[in-house]
TIMI-2910 file (N, C-alpha, C, CB; in pm, 1 decimal, decimal comma, always signed):
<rs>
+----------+----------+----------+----------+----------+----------+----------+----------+----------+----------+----------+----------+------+
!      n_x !      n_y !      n_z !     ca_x !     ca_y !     ca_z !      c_x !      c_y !      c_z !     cb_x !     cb_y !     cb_z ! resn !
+----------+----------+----------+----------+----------+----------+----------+----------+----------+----------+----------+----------+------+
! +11575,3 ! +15392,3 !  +8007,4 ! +11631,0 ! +15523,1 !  +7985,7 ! +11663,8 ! +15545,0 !  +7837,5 ! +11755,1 ! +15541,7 !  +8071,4 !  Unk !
! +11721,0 ! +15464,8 !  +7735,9 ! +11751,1 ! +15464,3 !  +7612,1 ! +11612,5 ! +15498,7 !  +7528,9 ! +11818,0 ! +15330,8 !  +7581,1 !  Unk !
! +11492,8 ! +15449,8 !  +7583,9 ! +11350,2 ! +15514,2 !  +7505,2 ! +11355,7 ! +15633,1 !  +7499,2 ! +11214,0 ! +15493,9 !  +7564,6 !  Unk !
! +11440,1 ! +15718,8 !  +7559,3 ! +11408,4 ! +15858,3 !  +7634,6 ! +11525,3 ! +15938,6 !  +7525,5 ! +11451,1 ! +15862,9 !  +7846,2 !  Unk !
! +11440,1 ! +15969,7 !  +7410,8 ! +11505,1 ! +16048,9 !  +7259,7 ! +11600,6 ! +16137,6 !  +7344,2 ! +11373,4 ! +16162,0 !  +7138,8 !  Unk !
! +11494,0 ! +16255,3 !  +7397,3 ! +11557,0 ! +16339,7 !  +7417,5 ! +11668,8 ! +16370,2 !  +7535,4 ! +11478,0 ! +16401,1 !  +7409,0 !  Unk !
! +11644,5 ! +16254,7 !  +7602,1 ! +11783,7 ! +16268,1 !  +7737,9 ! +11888,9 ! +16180,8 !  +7627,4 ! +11745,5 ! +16150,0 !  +7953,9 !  Unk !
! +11870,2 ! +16111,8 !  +7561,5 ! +11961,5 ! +16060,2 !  +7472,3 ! +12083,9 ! +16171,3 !  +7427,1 ! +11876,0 ! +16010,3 !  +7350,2 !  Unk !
! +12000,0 ! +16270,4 !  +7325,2 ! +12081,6 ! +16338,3 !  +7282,3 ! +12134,0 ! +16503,0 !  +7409,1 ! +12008,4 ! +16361,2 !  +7131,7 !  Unk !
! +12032,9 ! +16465,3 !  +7506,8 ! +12118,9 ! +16595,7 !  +7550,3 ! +12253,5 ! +16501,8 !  +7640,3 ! +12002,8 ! +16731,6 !  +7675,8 !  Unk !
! +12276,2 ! +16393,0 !  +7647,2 ! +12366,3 ! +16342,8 !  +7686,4 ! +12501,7 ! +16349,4 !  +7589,0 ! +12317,4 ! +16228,7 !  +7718,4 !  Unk !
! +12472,1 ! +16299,5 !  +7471,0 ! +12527,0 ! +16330,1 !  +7391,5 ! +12609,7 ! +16483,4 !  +7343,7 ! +12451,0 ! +16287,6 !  +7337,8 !  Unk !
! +12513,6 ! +16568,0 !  +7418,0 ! +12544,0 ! +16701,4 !  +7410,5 ! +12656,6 ! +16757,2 !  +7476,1 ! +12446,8 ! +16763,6 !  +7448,4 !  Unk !
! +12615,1 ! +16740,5 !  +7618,2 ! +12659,3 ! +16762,0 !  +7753,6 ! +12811,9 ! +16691,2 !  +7735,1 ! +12548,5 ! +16687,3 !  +7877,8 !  Unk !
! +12824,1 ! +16526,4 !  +7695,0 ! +12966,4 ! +16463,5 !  +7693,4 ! +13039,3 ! +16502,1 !  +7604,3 ! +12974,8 ! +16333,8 !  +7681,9 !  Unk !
! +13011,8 ! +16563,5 !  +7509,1 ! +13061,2 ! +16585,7 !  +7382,3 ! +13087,3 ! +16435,0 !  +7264,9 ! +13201,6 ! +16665,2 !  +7420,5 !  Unk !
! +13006,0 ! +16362,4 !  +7266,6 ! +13044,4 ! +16201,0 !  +7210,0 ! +12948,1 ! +16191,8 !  +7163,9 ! +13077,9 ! +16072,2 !  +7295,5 !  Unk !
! +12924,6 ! +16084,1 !  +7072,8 ! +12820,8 ! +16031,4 !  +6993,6 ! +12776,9 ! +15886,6 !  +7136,3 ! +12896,2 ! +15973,2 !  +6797,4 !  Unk !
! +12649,2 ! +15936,1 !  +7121,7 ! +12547,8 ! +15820,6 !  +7212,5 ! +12511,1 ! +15709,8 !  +7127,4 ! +12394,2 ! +15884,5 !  +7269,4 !  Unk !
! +12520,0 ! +15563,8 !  +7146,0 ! +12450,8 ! +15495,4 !  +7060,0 ! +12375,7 ! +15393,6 !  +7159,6 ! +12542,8 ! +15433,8 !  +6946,3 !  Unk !
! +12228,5 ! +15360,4 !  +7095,7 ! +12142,2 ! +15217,5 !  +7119,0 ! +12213,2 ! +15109,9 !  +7113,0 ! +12035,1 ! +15187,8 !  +7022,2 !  Unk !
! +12212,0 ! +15012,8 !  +7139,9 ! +12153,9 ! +14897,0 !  +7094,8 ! +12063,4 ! +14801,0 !  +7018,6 ! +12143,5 ! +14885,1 !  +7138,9 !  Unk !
! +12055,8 ! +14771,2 !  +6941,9 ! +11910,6 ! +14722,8 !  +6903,7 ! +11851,8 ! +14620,3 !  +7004,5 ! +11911,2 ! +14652,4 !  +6757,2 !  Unk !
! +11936,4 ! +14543,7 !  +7118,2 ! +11891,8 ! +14471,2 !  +7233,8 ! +11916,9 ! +14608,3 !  +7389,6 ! +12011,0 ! +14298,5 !  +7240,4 !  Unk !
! +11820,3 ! +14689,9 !  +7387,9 ! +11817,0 ! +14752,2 !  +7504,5 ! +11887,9 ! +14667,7 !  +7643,1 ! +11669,0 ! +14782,5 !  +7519,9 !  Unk !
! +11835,7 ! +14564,9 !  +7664,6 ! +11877,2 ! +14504,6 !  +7808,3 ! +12013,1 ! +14431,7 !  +7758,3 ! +11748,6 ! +14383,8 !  +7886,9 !  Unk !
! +12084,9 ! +14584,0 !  +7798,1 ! +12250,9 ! +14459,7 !  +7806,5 ! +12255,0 ! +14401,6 !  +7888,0 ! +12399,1 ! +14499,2 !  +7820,5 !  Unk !
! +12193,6 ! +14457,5 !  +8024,4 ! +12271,1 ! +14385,0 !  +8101,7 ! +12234,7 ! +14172,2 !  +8138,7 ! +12254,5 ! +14492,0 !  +8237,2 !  Unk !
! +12098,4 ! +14173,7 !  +8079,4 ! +12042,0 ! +14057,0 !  +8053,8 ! +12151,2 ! +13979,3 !  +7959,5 ! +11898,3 ! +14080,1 !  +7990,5 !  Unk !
! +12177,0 ! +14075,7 !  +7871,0 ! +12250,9 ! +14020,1 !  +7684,9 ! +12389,5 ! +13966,7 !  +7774,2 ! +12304,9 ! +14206,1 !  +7508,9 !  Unk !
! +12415,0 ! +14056,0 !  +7859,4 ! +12593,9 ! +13991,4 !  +7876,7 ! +12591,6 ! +13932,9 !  +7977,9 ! +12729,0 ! +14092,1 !  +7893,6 !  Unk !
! +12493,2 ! +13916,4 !  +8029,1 ! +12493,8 ! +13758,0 !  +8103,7 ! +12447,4 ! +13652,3 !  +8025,3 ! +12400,9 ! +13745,2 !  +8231,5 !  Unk !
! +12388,0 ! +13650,8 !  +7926,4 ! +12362,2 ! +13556,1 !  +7862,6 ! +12472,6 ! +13515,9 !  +7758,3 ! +12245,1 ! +13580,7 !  +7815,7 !  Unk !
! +12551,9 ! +13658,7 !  +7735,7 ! +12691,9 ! +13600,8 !  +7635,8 ! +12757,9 ! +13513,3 !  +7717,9 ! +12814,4 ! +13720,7 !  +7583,9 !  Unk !
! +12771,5 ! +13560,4 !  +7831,7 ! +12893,9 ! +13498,5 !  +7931,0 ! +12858,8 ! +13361,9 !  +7957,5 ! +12913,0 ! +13576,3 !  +8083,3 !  Unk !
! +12768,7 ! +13330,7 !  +7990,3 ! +12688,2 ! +13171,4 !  +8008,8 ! +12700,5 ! +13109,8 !  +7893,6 ! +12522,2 ! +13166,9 !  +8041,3 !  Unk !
! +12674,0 ! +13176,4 !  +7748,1 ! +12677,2 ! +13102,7 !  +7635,4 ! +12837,6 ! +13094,2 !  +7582,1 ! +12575,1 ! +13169,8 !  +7531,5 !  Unk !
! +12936,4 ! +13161,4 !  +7609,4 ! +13051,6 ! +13126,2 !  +7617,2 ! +13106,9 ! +13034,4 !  +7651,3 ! +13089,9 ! +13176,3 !  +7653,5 !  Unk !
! +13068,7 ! +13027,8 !  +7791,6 ! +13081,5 ! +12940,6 !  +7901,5 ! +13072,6 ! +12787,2 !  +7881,1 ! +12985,0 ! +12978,2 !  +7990,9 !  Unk !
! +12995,6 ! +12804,6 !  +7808,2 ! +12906,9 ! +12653,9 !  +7796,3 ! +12958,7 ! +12592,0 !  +7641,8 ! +12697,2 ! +12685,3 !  +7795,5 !  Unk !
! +13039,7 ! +12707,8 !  +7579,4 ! +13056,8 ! +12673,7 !  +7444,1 ! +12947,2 ! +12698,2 !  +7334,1 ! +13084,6 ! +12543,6 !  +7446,0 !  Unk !
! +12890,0 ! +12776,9 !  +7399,6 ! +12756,5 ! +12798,2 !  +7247,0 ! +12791,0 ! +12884,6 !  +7147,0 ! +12597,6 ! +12872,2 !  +7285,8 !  Unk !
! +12884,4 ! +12996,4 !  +7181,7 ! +12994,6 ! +13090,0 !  +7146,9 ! +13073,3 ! +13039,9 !  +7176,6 ! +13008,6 ! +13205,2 !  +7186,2 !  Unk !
! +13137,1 ! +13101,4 !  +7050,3 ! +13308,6 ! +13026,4 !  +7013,2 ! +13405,4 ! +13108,9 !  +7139,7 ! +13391,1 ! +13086,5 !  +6798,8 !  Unk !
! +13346,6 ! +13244,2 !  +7172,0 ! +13457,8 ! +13361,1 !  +7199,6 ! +13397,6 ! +13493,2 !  +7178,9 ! +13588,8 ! +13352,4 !  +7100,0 !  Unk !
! +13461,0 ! +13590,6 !  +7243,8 ! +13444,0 ! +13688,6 !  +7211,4 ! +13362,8 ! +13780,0 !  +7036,2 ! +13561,1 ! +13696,9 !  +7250,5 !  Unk !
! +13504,1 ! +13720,3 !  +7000,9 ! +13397,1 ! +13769,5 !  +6854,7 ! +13310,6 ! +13751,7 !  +6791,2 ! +13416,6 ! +13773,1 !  +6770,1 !  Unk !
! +13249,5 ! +13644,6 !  +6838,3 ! +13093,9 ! +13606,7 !  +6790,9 ! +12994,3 ! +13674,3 !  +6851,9 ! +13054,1 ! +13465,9 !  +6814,3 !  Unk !
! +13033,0 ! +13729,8 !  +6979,6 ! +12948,1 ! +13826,0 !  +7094,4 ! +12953,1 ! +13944,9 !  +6982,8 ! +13039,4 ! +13868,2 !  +7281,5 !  Unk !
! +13092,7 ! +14055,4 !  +6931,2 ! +13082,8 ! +14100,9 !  +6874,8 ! +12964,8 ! +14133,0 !  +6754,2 ! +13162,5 ! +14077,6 !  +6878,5 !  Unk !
! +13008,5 ! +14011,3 !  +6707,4 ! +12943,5 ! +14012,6 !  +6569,7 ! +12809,6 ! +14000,0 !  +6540,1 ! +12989,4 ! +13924,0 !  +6501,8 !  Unk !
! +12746,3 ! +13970,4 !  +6727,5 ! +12624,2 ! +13949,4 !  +6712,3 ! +12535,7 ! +14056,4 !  +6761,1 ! +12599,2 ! +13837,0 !  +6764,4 !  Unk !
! +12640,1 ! +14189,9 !  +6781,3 ! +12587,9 ! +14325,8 !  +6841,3 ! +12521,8 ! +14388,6 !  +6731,2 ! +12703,1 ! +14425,7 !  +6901,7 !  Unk !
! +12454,2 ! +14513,0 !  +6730,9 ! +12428,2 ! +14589,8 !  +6621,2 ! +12352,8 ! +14690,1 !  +6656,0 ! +12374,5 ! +14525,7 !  +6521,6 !  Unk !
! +12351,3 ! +14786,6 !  +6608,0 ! +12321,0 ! +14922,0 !  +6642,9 ! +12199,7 ! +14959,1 !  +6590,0 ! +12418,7 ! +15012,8 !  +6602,0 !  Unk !
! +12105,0 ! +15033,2 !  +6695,7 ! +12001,5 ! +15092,6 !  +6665,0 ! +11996,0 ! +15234,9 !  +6591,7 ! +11945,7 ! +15092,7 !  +6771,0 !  Unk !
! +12011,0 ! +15299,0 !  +6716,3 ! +12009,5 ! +15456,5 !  +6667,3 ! +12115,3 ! +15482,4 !  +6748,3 ! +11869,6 ! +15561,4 !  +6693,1 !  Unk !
! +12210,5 ! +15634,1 !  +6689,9 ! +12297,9 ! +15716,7 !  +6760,4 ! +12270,3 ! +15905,7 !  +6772,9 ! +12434,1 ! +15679,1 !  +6684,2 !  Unk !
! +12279,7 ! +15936,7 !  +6848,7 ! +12258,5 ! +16092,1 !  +6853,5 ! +12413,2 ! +16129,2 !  +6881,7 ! +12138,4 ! +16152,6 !  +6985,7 !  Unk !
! +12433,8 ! +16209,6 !  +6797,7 ! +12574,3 ! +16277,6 !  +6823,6 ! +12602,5 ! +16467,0 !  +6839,1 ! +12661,2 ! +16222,4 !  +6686,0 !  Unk !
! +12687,6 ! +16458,8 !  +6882,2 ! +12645,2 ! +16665,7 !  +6953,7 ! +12619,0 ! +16719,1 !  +6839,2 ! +12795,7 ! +16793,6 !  +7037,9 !  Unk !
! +12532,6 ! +16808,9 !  +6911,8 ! +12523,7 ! +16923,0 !  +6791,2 ! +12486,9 ! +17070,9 !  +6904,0 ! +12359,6 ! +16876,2 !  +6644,9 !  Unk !
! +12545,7 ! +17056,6 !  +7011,8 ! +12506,2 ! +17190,1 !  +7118,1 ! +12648,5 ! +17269,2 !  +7089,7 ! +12477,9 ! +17141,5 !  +7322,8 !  Unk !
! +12614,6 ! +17368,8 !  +7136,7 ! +12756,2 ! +17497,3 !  +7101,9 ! +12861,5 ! +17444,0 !  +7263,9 ! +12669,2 ! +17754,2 !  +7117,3 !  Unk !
! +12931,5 ! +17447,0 !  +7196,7 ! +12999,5 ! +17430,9 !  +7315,3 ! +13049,0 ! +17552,9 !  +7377,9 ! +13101,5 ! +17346,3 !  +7295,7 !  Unk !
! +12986,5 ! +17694,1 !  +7383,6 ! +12956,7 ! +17790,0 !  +7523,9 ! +12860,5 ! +17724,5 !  +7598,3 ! +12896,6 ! +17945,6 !  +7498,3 !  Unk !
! +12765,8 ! +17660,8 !  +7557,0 ! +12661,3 ! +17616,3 !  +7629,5 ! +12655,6 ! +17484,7 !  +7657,8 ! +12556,6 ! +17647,4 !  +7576,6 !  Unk !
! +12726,7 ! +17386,7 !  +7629,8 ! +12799,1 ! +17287,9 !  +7683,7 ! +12854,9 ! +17354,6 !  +7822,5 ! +12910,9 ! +17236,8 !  +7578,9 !  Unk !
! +12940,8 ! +17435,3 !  +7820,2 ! +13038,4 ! +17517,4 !  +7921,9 ! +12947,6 ! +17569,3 !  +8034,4 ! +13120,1 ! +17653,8 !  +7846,0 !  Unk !
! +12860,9 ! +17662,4 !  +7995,0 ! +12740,4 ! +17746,9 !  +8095,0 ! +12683,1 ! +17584,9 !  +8153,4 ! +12579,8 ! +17874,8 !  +7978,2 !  Unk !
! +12657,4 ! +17487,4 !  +8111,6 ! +12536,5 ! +17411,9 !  +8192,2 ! +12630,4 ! +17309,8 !  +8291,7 ! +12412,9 ! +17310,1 !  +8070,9 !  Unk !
! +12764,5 ! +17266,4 !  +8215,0 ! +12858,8 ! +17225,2 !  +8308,2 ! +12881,8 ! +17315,6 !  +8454,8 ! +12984,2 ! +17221,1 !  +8226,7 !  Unk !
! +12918,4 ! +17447,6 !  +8395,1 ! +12946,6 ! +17515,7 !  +8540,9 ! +12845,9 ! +17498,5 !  +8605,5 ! +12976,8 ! +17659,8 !  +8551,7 !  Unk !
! +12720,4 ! +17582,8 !  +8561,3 ! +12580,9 ! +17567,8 !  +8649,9 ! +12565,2 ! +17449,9 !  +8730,9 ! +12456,4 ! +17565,3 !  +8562,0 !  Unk !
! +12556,3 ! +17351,2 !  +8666,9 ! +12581,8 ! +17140,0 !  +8715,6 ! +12656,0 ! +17170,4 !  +8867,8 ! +12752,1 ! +17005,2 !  +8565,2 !  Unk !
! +12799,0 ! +17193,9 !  +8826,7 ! +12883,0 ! +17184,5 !  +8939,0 ! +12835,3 ! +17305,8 !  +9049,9 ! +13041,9 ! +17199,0 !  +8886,1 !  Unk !
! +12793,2 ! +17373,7 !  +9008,4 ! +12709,0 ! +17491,3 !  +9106,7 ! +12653,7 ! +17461,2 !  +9185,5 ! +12619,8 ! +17567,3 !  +9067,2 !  Unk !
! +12555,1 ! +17348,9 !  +9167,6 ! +12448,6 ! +17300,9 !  +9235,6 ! +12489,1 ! +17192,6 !  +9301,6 ! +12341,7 ! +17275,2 !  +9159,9 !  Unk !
! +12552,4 ! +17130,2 !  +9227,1 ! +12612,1 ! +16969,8 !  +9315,3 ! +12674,0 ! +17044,0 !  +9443,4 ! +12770,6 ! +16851,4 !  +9212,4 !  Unk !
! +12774,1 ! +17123,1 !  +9439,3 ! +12819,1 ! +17208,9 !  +9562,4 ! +12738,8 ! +17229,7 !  +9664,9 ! +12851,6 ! +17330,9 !  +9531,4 !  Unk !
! +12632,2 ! +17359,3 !  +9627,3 ! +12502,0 ! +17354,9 !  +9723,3 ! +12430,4 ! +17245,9 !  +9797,2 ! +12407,7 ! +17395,3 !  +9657,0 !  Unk !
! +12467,5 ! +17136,1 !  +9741,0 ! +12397,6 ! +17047,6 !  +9811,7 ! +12464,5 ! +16952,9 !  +9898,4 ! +12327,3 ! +16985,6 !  +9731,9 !  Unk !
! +12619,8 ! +16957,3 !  +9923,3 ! +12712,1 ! +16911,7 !  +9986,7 ! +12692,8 ! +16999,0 ! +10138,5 ! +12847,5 ! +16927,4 !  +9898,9 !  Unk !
! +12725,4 ! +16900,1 ! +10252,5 ! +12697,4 ! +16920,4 ! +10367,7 ! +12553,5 ! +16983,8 ! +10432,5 ! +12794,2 ! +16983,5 ! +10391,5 !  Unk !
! +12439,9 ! +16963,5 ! +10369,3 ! +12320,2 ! +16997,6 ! +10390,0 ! +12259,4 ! +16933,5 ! +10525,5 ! +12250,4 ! +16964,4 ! +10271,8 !  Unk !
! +12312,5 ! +16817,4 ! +10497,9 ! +12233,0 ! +16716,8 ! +10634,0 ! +12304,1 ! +16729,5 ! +10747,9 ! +12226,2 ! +16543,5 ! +10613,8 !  Unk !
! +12240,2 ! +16730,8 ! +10894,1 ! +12309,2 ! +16733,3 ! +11045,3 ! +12384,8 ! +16603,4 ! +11044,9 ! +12193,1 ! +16738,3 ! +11184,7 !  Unk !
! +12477,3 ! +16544,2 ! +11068,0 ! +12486,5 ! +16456,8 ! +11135,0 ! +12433,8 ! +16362,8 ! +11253,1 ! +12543,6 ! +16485,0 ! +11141,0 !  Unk !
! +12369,3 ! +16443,6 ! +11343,1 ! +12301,4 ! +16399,0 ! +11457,7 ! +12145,1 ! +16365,3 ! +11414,7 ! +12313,8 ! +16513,2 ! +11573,4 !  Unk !
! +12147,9 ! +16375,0 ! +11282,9 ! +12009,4 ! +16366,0 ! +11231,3 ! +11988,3 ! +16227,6 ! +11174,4 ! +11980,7 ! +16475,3 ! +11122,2 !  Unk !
! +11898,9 ! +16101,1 ! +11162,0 ! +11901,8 ! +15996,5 ! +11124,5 ! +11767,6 ! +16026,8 ! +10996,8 ! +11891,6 ! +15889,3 ! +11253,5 !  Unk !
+----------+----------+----------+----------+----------+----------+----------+----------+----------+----------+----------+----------+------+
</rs>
């Protein structure tokens, strides 16, 4: 999902926050491998995990926030509509 420029920054948009990469995409690989290398003593601690992070790219807002506002409401518009759709007696 992080390859994906442009859902990047409309995320960025939408939350109002600055989005940032990784330069190691697969955290979730990376922090199991911190935690094991902690573990084991290969890392001292925490701050060597730190220090061994580093940043790729960041997209930060640049949408108006009326239109931040319009796509939020719209969002919740639809999530609504789609609440209680299914029968129950239906598998």
């Amino acid at each position: 999902m992080v390859a994906n420029e442009v859902l990047m920054q409309f995320q960025a948009d939408l939350l109002d926050v600055d989005v940032v990469r990784p330069q190691v995409a697969e955290t979730t690989a990376l922090g199991a491998a911190y935690a094991a290398g902690i573990a084991v003593g290969y890392w001292s601690g925490e701050q060597d995990v730190i220090e061994n992070w580093a940043e790729d790219k960041r997209w930060t807002p640049a949408m108006d926030s009326d239109e931040r506002a319009r796509l939020m409401r719209n969002w919740k518009k639809a999530v609504t509509k789609t609440l209680d759709w299914v029968d129950d007696d239906v598998n």
